[in-house]
C-alpha positions as semicolon CSV with decimal commas, in nm:
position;residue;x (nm);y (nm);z (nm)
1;X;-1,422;-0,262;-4,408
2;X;-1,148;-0,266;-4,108
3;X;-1,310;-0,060;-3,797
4;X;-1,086;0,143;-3,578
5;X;-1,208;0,144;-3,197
6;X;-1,136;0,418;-2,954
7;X;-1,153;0,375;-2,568
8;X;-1,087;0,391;-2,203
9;X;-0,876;0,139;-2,045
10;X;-0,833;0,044;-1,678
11;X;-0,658;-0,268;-1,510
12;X;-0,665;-0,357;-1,113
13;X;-0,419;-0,558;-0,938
14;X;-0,216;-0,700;-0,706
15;X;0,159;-0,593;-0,658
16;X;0,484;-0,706;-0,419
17;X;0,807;-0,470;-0,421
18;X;1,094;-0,643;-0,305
19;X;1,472;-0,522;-0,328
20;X;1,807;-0,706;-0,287
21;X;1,857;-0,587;0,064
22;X;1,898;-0,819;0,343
23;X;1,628;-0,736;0,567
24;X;1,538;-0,899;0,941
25;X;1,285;-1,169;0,931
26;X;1,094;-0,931;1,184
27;X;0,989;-0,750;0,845
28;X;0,722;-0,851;0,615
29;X;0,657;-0,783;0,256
30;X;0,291;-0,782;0,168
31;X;0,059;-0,739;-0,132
32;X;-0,109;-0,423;-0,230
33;X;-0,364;-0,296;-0,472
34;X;-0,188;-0,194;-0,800
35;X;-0,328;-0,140;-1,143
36;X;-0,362;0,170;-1,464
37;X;-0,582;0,326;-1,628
38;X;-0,573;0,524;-1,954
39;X;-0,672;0,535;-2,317
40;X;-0,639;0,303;-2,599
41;X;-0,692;0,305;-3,031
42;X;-0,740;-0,042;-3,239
43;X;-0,752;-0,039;-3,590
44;X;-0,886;-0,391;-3,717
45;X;-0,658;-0,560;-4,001
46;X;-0,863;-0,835;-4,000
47;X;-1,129;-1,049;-3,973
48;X;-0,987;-1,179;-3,622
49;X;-0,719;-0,939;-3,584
50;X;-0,566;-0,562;-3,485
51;X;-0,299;-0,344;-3,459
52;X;-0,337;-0,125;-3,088
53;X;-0,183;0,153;-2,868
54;X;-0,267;0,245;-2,532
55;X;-0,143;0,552;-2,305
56;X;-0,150;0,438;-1,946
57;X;-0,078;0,588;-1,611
58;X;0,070;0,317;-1,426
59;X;0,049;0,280;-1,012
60;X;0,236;0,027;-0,835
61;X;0,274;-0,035;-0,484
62;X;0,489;-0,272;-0,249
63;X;0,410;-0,238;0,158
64;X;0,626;-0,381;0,451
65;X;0,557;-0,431;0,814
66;X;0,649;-0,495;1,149
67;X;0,506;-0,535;1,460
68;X;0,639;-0,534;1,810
69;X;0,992;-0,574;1,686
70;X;1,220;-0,532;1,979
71;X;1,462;-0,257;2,064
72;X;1,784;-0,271;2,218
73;X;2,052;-0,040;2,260
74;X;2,420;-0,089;2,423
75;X;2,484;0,101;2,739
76;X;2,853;0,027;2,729
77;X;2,889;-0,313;2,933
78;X;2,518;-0,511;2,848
79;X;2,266;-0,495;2,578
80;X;1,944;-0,407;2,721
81;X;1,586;-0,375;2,550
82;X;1,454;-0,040;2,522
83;X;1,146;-0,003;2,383
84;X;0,934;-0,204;2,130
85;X;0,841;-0,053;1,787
86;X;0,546;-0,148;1,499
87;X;0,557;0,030;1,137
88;X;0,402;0,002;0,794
89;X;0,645;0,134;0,538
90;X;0,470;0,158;0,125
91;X;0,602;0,297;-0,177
92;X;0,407;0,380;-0,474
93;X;0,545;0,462;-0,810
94;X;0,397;0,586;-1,050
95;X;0,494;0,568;-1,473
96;X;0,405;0,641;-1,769
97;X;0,302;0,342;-2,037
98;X;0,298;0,373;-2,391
99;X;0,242;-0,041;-2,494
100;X;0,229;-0,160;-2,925
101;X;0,070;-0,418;-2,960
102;X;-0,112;-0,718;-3,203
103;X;-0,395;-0,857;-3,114
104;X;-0,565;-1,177;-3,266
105;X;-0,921;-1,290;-3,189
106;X;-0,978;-1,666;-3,049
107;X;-1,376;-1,697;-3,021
108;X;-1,410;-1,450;-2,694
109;X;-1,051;-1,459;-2,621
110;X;-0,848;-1,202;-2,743
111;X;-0,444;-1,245;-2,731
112;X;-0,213;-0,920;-2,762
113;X;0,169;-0,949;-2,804
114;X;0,340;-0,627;-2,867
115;X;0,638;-0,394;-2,649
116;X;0,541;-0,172;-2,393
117;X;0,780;0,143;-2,295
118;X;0,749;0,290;-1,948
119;X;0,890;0,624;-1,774
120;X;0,949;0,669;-1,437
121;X;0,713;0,995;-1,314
122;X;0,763;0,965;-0,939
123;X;0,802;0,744;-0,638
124;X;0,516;0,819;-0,323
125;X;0,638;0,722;0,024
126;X;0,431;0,694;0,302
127;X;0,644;0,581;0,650
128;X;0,370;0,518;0,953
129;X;0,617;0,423;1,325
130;X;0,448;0,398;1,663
131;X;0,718;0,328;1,942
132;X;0,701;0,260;2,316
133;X;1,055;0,328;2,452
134;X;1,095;0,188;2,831
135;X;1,500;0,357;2,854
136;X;1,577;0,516;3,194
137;X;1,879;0,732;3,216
138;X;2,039;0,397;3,404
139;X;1,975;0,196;3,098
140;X;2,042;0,397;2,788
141;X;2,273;0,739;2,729
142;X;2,127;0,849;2,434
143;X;1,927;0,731;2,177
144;X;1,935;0,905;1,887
145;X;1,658;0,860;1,603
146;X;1,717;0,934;1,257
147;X;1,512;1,041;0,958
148;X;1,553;1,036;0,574
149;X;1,368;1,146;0,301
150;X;1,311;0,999;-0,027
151;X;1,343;1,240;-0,263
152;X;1,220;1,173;-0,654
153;X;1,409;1,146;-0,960
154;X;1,317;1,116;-1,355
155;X;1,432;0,836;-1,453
156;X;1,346;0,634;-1,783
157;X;1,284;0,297;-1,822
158;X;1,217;0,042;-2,167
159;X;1,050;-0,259;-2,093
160;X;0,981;-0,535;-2,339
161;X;0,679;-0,723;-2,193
162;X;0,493;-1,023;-2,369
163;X;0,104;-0,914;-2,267
C-alpha cells in the first residue's frame, strides 16, 4: 500500500554573501543566481504523508562591485588622486547536502520539516579589476599592487534548517 518515489531534484535561486568586515560604501553587495540539484527517495507512510532524503550539490554565490572608485596615494607632503579603478569580485561555494525530512500533504501543497547536514567541498573565486592610473613620477614614488590567493579548505558544516 505505501509507494516509495525515486527522483531528480533541482532548486534555482537567488543568493547575497555578506561578511562582518567593514567595507567602503564605494562597494556593493549584489544578488546572484544560486540553487542545487541532486537526487531524492520518498517512501509514503501515509495517506497524506512521507518520510524523504535527498543528496544535493549545493552552489551559492555572493558578488560585489565597484565602479570608478577613486585612488589616492601619499607622496609624502599631499594626498593626490592617482588613478580610478572598477571591479567585480564573486565567490561561489560549493557543498554537499544530505537533508531528512517529513513531509505531509495539504491538497497540492506539500510541507517538509526535517534537518539538513552540509559539507564544505570548495570555495570558486573569480576577481575581474580594470584600472586607469594617471601617477607621474612628480606625483607618486611607487605604487605597489598586491595580490592574494584564496586557497580552499575542507571544512564541515551541520546545519539544522526548517524547509
Amino acid at each position: 500500500m505505501s509507494n516509495l518515489n525515486i527522483g531528480i531534484t533541482a532548486n534555482l535561486g537567488l543568493s547575497k554573501v555578506t561578511s562582518n568586515f567593514l567595507v567602503s560604501d564605494d562597494y556593493k553587495v549584489k544578488y546572484t543566481y544560486s540553487g542545487n540539484i541532486g537526487v531524492f527517495i520518498e517512501k509514503e507512510i501515509g495517506n497524506k504523508s512521507s518520510l524523504g532524503a535527498e543528496v544535493l550539490w549545493v552552489q551559492i554565490g555572493g558578488k560585489e562591485t565597484t565602479d570608478n572608485k577613486i585612488l589616492t596615494a601619499f607622496d609624502g607632503q599631499d594626498l593626490k588622486v592617482v588613478g580610478i579603478i572598477s571591479d567585480v569580485a564573486k565567490l561561489n561555494s560549493s557543498y554537499i547536502a544530505f537533508p531528512f525530512y517529513y513531509r505531509v500533504q495539504l491538497n497540492k501543497i506539500g510541507i517538509k520539516i526535517g534537518l539538513q547536514t552540509m559539507f564544505f567541498l570548495l570555495p570558486i573565486p573569480v576577481m575581474r579589476q580594470q584600472e586607469n592610473l594617471m601617477a607621474s613620477h612628480t606625483m607618486v614614488k611607487a605604487i605597489q599592487v598586491e595580490s592574494s590567493l584564496i586557497s580552499s579548505t575542507l571544512d564541515l558544516k551541520l546545519e539544522l534548517n526548517i524547509i
